[in-house]
C-alpha positions as CSV (number, residue, x, y, z in Angstrom):
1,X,0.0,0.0,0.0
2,X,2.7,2.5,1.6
3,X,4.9,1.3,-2.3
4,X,1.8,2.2,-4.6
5,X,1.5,5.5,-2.9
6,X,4.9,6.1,-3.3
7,X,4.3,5.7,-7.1
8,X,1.4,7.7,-7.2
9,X,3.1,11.1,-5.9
10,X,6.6,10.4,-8.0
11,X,4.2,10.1,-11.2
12,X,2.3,13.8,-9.8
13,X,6.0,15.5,-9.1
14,X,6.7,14.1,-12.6
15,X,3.8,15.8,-14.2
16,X,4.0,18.6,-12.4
17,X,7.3,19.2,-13.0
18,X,6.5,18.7,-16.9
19,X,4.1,21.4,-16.7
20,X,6.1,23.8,-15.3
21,X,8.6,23.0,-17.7
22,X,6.1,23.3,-20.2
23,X,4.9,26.8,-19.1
24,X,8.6,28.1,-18.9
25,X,8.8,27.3,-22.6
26,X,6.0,28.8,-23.6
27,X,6.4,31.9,-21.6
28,X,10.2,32.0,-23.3
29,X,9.3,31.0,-27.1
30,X,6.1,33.7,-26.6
31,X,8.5,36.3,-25.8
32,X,6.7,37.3,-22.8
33,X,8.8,39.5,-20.7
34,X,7.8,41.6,-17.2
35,X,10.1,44.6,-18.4
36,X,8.4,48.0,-18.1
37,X,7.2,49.4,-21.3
38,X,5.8,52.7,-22.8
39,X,4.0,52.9,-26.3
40,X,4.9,54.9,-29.6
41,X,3.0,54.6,-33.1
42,X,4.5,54.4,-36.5
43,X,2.5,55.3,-39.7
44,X,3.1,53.6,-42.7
45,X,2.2,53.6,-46.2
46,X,2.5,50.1,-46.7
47,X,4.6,48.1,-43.7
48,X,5.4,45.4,-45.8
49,X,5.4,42.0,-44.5
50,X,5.4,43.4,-40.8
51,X,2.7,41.5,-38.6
52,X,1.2,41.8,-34.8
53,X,3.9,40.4,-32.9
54,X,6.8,41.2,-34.8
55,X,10.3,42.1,-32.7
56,X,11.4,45.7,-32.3
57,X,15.0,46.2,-32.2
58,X,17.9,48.1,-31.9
59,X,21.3,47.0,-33.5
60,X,20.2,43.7,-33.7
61,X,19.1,43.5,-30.1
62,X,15.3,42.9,-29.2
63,X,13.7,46.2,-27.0
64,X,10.3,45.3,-27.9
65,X,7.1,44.2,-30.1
66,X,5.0,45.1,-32.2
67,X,1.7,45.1,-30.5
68,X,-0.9,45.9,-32.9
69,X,-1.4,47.0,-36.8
70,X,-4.1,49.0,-37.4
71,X,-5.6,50.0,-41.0
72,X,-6.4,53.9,-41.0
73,X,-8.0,53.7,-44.6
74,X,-5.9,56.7,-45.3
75,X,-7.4,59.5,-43.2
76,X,-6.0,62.3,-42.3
77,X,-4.6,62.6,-38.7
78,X,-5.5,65.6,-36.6
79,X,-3.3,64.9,-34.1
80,X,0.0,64.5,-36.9
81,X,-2.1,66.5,-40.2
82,X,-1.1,63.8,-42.8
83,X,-2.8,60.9,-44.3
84,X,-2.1,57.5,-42.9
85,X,-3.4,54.3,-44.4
86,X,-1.4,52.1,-41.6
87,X,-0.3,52.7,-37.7
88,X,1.7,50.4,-36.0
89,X,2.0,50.3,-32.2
90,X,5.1,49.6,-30.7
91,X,5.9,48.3,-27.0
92,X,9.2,49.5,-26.0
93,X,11.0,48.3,-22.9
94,X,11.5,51.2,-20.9
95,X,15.1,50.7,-20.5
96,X,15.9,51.9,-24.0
97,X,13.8,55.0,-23.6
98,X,16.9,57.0,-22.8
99,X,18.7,55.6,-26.3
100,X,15.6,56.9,-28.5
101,X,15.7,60.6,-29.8
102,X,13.2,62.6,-31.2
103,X,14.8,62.1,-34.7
104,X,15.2,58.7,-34.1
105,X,14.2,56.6,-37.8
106,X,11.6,53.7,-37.8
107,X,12.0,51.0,-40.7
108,X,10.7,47.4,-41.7
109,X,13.5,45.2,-42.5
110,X,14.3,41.6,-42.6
111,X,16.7,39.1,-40.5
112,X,18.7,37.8,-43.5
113,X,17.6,37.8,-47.0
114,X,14.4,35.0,-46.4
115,X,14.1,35.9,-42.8
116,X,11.9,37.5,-40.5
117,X,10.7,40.6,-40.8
118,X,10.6,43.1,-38.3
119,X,10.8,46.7,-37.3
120,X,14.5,48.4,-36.6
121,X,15.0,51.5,-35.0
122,X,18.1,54.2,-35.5
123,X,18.0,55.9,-32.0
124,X,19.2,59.1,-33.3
125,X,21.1,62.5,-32.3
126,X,22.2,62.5,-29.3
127,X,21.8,65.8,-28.4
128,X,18.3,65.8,-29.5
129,X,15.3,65.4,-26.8
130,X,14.1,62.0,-26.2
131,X,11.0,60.6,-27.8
132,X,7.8,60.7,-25.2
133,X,5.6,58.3,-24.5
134,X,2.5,57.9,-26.8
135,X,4.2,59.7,-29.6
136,X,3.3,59.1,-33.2
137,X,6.1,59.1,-35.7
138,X,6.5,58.5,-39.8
139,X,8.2,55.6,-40.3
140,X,10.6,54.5,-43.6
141,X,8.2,52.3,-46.0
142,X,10.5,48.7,-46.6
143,X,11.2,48.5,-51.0
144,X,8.4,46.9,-52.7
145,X,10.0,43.9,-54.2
146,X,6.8,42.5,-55.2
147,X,5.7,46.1,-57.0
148,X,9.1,46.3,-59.0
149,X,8.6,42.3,-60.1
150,X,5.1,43.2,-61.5
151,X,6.5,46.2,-63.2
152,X,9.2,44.6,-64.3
153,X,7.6,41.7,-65.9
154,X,4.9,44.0,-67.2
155,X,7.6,46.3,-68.8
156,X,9.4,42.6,-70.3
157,X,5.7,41.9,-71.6
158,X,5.0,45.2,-73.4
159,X,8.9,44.4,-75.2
160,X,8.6,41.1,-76.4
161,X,4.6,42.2,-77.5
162,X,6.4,44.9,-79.9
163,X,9.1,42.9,-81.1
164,X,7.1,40.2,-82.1
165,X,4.1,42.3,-83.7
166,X,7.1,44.1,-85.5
167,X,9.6,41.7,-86.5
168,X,9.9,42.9,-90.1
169,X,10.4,46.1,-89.3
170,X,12.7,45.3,-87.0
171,X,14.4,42.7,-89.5
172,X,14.2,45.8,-92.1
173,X,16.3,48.5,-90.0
174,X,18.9,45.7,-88.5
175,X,19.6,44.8,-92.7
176,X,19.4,48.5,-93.7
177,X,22.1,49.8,-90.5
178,X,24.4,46.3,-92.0
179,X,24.2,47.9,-95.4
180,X,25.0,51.1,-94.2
181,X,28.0,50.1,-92.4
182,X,28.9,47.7,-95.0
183,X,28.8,50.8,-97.9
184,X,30.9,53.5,-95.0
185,X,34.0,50.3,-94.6
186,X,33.8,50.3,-98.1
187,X,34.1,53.4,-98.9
188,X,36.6,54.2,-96.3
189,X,38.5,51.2,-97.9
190,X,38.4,52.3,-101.2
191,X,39.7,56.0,-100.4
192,X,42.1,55.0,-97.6
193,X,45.0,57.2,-99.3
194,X,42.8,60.3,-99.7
195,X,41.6,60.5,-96.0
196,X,45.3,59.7,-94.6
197,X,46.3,62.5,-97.2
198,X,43.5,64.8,-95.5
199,X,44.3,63.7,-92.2
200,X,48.2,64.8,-93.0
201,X,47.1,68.0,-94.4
202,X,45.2,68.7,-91.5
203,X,47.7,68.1,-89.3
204,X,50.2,70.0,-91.1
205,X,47.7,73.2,-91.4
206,X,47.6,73.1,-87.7
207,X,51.0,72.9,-87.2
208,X,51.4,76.2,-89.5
209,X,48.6,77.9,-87.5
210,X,50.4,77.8,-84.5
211,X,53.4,79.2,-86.0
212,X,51.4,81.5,-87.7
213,X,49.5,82.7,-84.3
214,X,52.6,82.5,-82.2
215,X,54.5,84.8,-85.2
216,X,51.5,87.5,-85.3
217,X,51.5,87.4,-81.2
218,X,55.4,88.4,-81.1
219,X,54.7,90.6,-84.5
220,X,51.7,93.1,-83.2
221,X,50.8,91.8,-79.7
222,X,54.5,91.3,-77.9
223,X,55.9,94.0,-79.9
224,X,57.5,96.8,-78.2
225,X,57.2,99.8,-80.8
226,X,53.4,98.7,-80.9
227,X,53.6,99.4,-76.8
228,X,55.2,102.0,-77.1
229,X,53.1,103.8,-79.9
230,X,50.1,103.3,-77.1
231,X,51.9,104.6,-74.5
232,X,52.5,107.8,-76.5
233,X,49.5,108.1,-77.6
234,X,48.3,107.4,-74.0
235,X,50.5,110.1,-72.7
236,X,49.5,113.0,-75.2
237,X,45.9,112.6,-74.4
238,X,46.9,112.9,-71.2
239,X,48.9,115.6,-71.4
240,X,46.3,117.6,-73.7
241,X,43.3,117.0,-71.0
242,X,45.5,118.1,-68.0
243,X,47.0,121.4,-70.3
244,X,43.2,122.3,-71.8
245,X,41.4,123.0,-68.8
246,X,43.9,125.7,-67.5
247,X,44.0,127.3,-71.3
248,X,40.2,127.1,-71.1
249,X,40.3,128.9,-67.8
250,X,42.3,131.4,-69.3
251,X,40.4,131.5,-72.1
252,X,37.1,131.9,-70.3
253,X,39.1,134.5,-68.1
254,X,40.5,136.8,-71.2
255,X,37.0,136.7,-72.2
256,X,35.5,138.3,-69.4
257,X,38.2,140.8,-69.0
258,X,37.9,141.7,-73.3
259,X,34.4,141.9,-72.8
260,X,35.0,144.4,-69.3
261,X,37.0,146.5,-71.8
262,X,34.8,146.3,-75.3
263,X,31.9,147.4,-72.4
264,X,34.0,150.3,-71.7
265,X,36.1,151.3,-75.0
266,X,35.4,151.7,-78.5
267,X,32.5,152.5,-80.7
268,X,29.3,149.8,-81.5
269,X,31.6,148.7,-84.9
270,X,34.2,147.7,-82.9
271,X,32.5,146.1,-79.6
272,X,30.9,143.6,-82.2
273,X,34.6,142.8,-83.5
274,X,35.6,142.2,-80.5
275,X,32.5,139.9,-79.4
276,X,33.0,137.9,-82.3
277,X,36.7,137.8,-82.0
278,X,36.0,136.6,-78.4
279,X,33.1,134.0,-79.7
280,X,35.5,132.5,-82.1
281,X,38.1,131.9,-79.5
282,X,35.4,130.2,-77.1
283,X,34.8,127.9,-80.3
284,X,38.1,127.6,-80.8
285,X,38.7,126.2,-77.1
286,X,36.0,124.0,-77.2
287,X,37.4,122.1,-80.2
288,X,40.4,122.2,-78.6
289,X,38.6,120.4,-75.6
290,X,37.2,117.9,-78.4
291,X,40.0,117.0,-80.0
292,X,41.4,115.7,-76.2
293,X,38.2,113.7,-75.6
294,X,37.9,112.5,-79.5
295,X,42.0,111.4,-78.7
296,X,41.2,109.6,-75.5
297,X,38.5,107.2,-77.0
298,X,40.3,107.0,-80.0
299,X,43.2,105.2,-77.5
300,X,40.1,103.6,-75.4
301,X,38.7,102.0,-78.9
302,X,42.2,100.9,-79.6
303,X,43.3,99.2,-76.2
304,X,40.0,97.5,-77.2
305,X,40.6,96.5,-79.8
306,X,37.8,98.3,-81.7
307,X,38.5,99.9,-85.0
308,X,40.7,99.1,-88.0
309,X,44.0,100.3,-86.0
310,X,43.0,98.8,-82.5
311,X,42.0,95.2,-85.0
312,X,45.1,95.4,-86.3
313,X,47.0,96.1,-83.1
314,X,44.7,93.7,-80.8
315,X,42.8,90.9,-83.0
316,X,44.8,88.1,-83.9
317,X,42.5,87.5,-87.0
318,X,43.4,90.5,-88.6
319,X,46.8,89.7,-88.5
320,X,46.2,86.5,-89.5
321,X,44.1,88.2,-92.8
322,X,46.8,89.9,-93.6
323,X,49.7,87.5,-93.3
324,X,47.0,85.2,-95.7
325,X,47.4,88.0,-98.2
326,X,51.1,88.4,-97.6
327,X,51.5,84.7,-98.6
328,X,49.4,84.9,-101.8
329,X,51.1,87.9,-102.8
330,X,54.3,85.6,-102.6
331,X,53.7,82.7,-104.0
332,X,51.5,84.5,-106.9
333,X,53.4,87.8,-107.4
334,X,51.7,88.2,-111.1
335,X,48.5,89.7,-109.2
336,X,50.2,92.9,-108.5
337,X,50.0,93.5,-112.3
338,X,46.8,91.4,-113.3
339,X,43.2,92.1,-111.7
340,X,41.1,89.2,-112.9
């Protein structure tokens, strides 16, 4: 009797030690934790593959779940002001709270390449305030894989459609670009010693333009009487506009004073000679004040290269014009007795 009871509570230890065993396992492969947690919300456009009970991590390590997925049907948010078609809720252990930022980013991405999906979390700046409790953030849609097969396949379709509903067009232009090519080798075959001829030619012209260019640089640009014909000219237009103001002055000054004294002396006859001898000497003055400014933009123009003398002085195209006519002149020197 006392050996069958004896039995009878080893076979109850047994089970209820397989029970708890049992209920451990569960609680572990469940996930079920007694951390402290607080709540945040992430809308979506589309979440992917994320589903109710999805982990929530942080570099790889597990801080929470996903508690709930909730379809918004794309309403607008008074509390956020933007349309959301999905919310997740999240259930954060509240030992990370102090790693999450108010910048922090929310994303769906997978364990692997075939794995399990779940939501990531980049904590953020860490000078930043942290993210309350109850707060509703946008997260990062994951890449529609499935969206850019369809396309993809759809845009594959739509080709091989055309080239089979075109093939003798297509047939058509691939014989027509053969013959073309075929026609160019030939024809660059058959006049091989022309085009090296006009590739030597070329290449000899260029050589003699850069000895040409260089020569009319040192000739008219470089050259120091062509310097120093500016300077001069520089200087007496310079010199003429400082000495015609004072001669002006002077000028306006005699004036006055022949006026005072044709006021004062003489007879009507000879006050008008004298206020026309004064009036042309006022004229005379101010052409005199011309002539500086026409002189100073005269040099202006040519330091501008504007003009026949400031082209031939500045523009390198003149002188190449010119060097041109030189060269026929030499080689043909019967055109300075025949005009055709």
């Amino acid at each position: 009797m006392a050996q069958e009871r004896s039995i009878e509570v080893k076979v109850g230890v047994l089970i209820l030690v397989s029970l708890g065993i049992l209920a451990a396992f569960v609680l572990v492969m469940g996930g079920l934790n007694f951390e402290k947690t607080y709540a945040v919300s992430v809308d979506f456009d589309n979440p992917g593959g994320l589903q109710s009970g999805a982990p929530v991590r942080i570099a790889s390590v597990k801080v929470g779940t996903v508690k709930d997925l909730a379809f918004l049907g794309g309403k607008v948010d008074p509390k956020t002001g933007r349309r959301t078609l999905v919310r997740a809720t999240l259930s954060i252990e509240e030992r990370v709270r102090s790693a999450i930022h108010d910048d922090a980013e929310f994303y769906v991405t997978t364990q692997g390449v075939l794995g399990e999906q779940f939501l990531a979390i980049e904590p953020g700046t860490v000078d930043r305030p942290l993210l309350p409790d109850g707060t509703v953030v946008k997260g990062i849609d994951p890449p529609r894989l499935d969206l850019f097969l369809a396309k993809a396949y759809d845009l594959l379709d739509t080709t091989v459609t055309g080239i089979r509903n075109n093939k003798e067009l297509i047939s058509e232009i691939a014989v027509n670009t053969a013959g073309l090519l075929k026609g160019l080798n030939e024809t660059l075959t058959d006049n091989r010693p022309r085009v090296d001829r006009i590739v030597q030619n070329v290449e000899a012209l260029t050589v003699e333009s850069n000895d040409l260019v260089r020569d009319a640089k040192k000739q008219y640009v470089d050259n120091p009487k062509i310097q120093r014909t500016i300077d001069n000219v520089d200087k007496l237009t310079t010199d003429v506009t400082r000495d015609a103001e004072p001669l002006l002055k002077d000028a306006r000054e005699a004036m006055a004073n022949v006026n005072r004294v044709s006021a004062t002396v003489g007879d009507a006859s000879q006050q008008e000679k004298l206020k026309k001898a004064l009036s042309d000497l006022a004229e005379l003055a101010s052409r005199a004040n011309a002539m500086a400014a026409d002189a100073r933009e005269i040099v202006a123009h040519m330091k501008k290269g504007e003009g026949t003398v400031g082209a031939l002085v500045m523009d390198e195209s003149v002188y190449d014009d010119v060097q041109e006519m030189v060269r026929d002149l030499k080689h043909n020197p019967w055109k300075f007795l025949w005009k055709q």
